[in-house]
N, C-alpha and C positions, 0 to 999 in steps of 0.2 A: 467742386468747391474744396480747397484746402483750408484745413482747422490751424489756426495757429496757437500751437503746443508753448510756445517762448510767454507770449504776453498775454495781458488779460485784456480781454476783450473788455469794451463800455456797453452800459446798458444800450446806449443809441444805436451803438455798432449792431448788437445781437436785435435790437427789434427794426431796423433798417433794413439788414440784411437779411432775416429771416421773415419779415413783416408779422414779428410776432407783439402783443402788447409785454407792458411792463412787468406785469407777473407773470408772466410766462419766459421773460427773457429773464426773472431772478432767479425761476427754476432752472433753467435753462444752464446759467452758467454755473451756479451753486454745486450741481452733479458732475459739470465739468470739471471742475476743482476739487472735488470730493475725489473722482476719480484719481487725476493728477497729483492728488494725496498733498493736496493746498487747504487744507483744513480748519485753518484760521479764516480766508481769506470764501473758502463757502458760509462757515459760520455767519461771516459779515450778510452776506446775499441773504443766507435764511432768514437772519433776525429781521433786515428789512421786509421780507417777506411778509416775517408773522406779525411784524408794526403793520403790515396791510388787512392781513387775517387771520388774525392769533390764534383758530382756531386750524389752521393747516395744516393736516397730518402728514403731507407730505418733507414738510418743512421740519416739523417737529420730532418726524423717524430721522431723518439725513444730520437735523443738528445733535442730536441724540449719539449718534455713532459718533459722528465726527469731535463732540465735546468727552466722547470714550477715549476713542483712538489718540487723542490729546491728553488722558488720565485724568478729563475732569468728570470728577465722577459724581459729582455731587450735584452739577450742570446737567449731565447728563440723564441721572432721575430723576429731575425734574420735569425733562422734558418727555421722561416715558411715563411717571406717571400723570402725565396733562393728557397722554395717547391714551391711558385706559379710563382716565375720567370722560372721555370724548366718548372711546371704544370700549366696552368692560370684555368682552370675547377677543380682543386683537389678539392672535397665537404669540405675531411677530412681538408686541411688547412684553407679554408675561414674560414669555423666557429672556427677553433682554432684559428685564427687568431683575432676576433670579442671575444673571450674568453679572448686571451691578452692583449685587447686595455680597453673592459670593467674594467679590473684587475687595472690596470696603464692607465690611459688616457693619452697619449702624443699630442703635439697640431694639426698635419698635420695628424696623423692616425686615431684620434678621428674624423678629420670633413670627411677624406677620407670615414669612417667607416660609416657617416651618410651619405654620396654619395651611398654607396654604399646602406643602405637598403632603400633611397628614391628612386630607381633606379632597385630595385631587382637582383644588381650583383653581385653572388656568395655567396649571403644570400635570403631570402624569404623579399621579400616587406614588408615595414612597417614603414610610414608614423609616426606614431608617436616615432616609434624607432630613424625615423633618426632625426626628432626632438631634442631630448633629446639630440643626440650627436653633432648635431649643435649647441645645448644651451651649450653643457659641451667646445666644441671649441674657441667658443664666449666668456664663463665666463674666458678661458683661454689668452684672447685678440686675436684670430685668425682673421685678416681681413677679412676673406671669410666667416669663419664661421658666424661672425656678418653677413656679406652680406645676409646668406643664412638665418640664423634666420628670419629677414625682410621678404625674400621668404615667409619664412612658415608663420606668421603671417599675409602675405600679400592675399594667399592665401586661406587658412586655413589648411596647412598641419600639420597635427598631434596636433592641437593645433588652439583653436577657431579664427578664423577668424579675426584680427584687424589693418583694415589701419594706424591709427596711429603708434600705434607701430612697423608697418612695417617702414614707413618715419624716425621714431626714431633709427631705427639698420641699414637701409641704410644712414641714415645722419652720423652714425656712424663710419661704413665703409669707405665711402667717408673722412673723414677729416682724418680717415690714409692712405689716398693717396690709396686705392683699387678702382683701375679702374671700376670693376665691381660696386661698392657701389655709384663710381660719376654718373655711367646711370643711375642707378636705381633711383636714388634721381630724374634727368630730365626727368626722364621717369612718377614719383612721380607728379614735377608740371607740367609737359606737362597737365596728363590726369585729375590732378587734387586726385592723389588717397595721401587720409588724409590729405592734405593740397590744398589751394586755387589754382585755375588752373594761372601760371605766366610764358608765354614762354618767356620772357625773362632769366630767373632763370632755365629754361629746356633748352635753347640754351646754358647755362653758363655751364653746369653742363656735357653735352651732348658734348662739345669742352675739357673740362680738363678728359674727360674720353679719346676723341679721341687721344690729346696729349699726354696719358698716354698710348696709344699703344691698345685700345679696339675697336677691329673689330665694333660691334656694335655702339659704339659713334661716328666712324670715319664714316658709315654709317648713321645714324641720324645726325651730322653736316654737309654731306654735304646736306641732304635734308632739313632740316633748311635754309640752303643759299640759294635752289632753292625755297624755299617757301616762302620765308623768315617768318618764323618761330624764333619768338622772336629774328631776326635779318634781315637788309636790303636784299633786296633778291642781290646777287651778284652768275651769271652762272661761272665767271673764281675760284670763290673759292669754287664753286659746283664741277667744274670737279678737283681742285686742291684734295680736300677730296675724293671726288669718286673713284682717280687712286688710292689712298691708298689701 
């Protein structure tokens, strides 16, 4: 049998010829044309495809690449992440995924993406990788992402070691109202990391994290009242914070 390379085959032609049913002839010619690097024109077959079974991973890897290798890239995450809402282990979509976010940084996938290789989920570990996309978050004004910068400098994840500038991207955080960013700061003068130890200023910080709804501040606030910890020790505002 000769393939003919010039034209595009009809669905009839491929399930005629091959006696194969309908979706199997849209896979069929879809990877023909992907290959042929007709990329629009597989796109078409896929979509029909997934009008059949939206749920198609095979459709949904192929239009994925193919909506890349066309630069739409924003088409193209969508279709990978539909693959890891199906699949949360596919190896193939995490890193294609990590492929599109590096291509186009967007600001909640960038810092997700650095979650994920500080964490080694569904990428290979790598502390300064996820650095970089904390910093790429961050430069894009992402609350957390600031937050988590502070982390890594606070620490020295992927990136030398410096309290100061840890206190400088949690102070940061903090004044856009990121919960996380207000512990962090009273967490900052509690122990005293890059700036002078002030519980007062750690009980302040540690109460608008908690009225900001952060599990942890609303646990440090009430241990502050029982301690009294940069505030009078008061038990009825210990147990009122605790039952939170």
């Amino acid at each position: 049998m000769c393939i003919n390379t010039t034209n595009i085959y009809t669905l009839e032609d491929l399930e005629n010829l091959l006696e194969i049913k309908h979706d199997t002839a849209l896979k069929f010619r879809a990877k023909f044309n992907f290959i042929m690097e007709r990329y629009k024109d597989a796109i078409n077959d896929l979509t029909n495809l997934l009008d059949i079974e939206p749920n198609n991973e095979f459709a949904l890897r192929y239009r994925a690449e193919a909506f890349y290798l066309m630069e739409k890239y924003k088409e193209s995450f969508n279709d990978v992440n539909k693959l890891l809402k199906i699949e949360t282990n596919d190896e193939w979509a995490s890193k294609f995924w990590a492929k599109i976010i590096e291509k186009v940084p967007c600001v909640y996938e960038t810092y997700e993406l650095g979650y994920f290789y500080l964490n080694g989920i569904n990428v290979e570990k790598d502390e300064y990788k996820a650095f970089v996309q904390f910093e790429k978050s961050a430069n894009m004004g992402y609350a957390e992402g600031i937050n988590c910068l502070g982390y890594c400098y606070e620490y020295g994840i992927g990136v030398e070691k410096n309290e100061n500038k840890a206190l400088t991207y949690y102070q940061k955080s903090a004044d856009m109202c990121n919960s996380n960013g207000m512990y962090q700061v009273g967490y900052c003068y509690h122990l005293g990391i890059g700036v002078d130890i002030d519980k007062h200023k750690a009980f302040t910080y540690y109460l608008k994290s908690a009225e900001a709804g952060n599990s942890m501040g609303i646990r440090k606030t009430a241990i502050c009242y029982y301690y009294g910890i940069g505030v009078e020790e008061n038990e009825d505002k210990y147990y009122e914070w605790i039952k939170k």
